[in-house]
KOLMAR-401192 format. One record per residue (C-alpha): x, y, z. Coordinates in steps of 0.1 Angstrom, whole numbers, padded with zeros to 4 digits, always signed. Layout:
REM KOLMAR-401192
XYZ...
This chain:
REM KOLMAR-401192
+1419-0262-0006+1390-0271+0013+1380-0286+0046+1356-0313+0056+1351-0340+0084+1357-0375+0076+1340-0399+0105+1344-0363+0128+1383-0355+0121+1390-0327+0098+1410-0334+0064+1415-0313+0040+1409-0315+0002+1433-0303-0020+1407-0310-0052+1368-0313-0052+1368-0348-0046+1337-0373-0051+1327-0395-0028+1339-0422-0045+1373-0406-0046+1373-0396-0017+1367-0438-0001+1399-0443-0023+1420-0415-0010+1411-0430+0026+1413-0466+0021+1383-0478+0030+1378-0515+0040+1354-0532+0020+1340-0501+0000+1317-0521-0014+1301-0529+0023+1300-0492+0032+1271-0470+0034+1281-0430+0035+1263-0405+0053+1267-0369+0036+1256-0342+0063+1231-0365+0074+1214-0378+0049+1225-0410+0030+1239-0409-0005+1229-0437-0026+1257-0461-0037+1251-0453-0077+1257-0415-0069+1289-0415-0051+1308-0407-0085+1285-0372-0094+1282-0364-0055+1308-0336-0052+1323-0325-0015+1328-0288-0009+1344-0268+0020+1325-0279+0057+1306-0313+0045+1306-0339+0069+1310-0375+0055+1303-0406+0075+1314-0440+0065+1294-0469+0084+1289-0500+0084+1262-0522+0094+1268-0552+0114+1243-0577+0118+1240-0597+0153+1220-0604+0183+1218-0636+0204
């Protein structure tokens, strides 16, 4: 078992997990609008299958929102 921080809460990973898997396992609204941030640097969308987590990554799912007046 390993730990990480999702969005700054721990969780805890029973199974190396890939990013991918790991959007599933936390039901993330509109994956396909989601950019993920892995210890501060951003994964690109086609690697989030062969980018493995291990024990104290931190993983950032954001969204950008456009806006203004």
């Amino acid at each position: 078992m390993s730990k990480i921080k999702v969005n700054g809460k721990e969780q805890e990973l029973l199974n190396e997990l890939s990013i991918s898997e790991l959007i599933k396992i936390n039901k993330v609204a509109q994956p396909e609008m989601v950019s993920i941030q892995l210890n501060g640097n951003f994964v690109v969308r086609d690697n989030y299958e062969s980018t493995g987590l291990k024990e104290g990554d931190e993983v950032d799912f954001l969204y950008f929102m456009g806006g203004g007046c």
